[in-house]
C-alpha positions in Angstrom: 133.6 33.1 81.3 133.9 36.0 84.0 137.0 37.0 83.0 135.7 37.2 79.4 132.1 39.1 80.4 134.2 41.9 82.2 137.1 41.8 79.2 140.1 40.6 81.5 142.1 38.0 81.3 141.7 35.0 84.2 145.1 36.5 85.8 144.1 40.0 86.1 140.6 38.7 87.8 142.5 36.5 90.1 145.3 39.4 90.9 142.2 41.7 91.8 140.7 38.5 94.2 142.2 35.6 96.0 139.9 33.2 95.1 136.7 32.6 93.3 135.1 33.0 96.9 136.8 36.6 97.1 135.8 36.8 93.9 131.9 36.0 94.3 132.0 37.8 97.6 132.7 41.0 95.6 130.6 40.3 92.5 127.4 40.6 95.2 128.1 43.2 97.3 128.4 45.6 93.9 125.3 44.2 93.2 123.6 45.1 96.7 125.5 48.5 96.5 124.3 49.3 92.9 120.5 48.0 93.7 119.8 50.2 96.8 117.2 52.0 97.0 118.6 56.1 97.1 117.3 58.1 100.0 115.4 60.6 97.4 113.6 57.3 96.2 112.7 56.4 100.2 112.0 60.5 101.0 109.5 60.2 98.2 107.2 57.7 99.9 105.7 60.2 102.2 102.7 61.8 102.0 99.7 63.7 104.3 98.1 60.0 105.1 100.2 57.9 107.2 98.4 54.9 105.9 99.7 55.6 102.4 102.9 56.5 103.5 103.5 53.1 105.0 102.1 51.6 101.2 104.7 53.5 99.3 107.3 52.6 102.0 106.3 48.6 101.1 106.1 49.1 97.8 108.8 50.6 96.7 110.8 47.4 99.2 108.5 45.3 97.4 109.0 46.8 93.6 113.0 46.5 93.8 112.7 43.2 94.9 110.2 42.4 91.8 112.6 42.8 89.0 114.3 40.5 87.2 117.5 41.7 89.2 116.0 42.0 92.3 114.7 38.7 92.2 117.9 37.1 91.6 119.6 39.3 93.9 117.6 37.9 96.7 117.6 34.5 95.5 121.7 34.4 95.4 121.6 36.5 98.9 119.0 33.5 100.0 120.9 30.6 99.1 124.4 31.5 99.6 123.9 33.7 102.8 125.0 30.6 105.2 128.2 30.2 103.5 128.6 33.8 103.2 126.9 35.3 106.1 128.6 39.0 105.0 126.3 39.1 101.6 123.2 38.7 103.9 124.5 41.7 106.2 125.4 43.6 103.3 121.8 43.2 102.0 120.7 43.7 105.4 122.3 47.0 105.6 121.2 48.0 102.4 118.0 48.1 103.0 118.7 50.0 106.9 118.2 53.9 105.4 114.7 52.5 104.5 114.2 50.7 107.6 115.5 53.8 109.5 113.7 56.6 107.7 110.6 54.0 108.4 111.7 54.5 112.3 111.9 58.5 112.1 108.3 58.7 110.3 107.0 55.8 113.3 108.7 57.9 115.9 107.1 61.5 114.6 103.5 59.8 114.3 104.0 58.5 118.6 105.2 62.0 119.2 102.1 63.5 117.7 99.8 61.3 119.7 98.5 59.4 116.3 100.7 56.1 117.4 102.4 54.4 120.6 105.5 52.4 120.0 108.0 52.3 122.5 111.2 50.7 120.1 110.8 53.0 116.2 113.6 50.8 114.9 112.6 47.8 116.1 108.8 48.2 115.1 110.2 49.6 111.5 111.9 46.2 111.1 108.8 44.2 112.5 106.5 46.0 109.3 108.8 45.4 106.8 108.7 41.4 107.6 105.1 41.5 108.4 104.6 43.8 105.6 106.9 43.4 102.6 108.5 39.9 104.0 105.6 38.0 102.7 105.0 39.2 99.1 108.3 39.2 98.7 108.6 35.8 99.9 106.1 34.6 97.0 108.1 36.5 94.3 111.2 35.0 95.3 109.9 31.9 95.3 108.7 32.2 91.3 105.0 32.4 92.5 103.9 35.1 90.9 101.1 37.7 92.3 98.9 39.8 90.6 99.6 43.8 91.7 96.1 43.7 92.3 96.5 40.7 95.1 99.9 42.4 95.9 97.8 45.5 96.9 95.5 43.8 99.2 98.1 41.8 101.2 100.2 45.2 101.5 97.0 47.0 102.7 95.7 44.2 104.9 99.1 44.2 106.4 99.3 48.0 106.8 96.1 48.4 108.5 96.8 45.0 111.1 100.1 46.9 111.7 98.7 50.4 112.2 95.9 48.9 114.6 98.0 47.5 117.2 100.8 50.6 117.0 97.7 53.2 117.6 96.9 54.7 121.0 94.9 53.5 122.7 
């Protein structure tokens, strides 16, 4: 059926890949690749409010992942990533230039005196579990969420976040 979908025949698929693991392997990381978020997409998110910022940083995590591709993206990535522990570092990785531009706008805010975090990468990877994880957990999962509730767990989340990364 592969070999039909991508009009080849089985031995030109199997010439390309040693096995249907090689095979699968491959299939997903084009998929990670091609579903990444582009750094004009992630430079977009700012604004003048750093509250909002953070929102459109979740939200855009949290609208790629709510597509019918997305969704079975993660699902695959999910189930198969203990068997294939490269997929889930390729996924991983794809989402690092959000994760790290997340880092640079943290770090800015602490030098400006608006915030205090000590580790910019590391906090930028605690809110997008604390932030995005959850929703995103739900979609996954086939429960779906209204954007309305998606909204208020996102802003909930942003504001717990916010309040213990302020100065004090």
């Amino acid at each position: 059926a592969i070999a039909a979908d991508v009009g080849m025949t089985k031995r030109t698929v199997y010439a390309r890949h040693e096995d249907k693991a090689a095979l699968f392997r491959a299939a997903v990381h084009r998929a990670i690749e091609k579903y990444a978020v582009s750094q004009e997409d992630i430079e977009a998110t700012v604004c003048d409010d750093l509250e909002q910022t953070l929102v459109n940083l979740a939200m855009l995590r949290i609208d790629t992942v709510s597509t019918s591709t997305g969704v079975k993206l993660q699902r695959i990535v999910n189930t198969e990533s203990y068997r294939f522990p490269d997929i889930f570092t390729a996924a991983y990785e794809s989402a690092v230039p959000t994760i790290r531009f997340l880092a640079d706008v943290l770090e800015k805010e602490t030098r400006a005196g608006t915030l205090a975090i000590d580790e910019p990468m590391h906090a930028a990877n605690v809110f997008m579990s604390m932030v995005v994880g959850g929703p995103a957990r739900f979609i996954v999962s086939g429960i779906p969420l209204s954007r309305k509730e998606i909204d208020k767990r996102v802003g909930y989340a942003v504001r717990l976040f916010l309040d213990g990364a302020r100065k004090r």
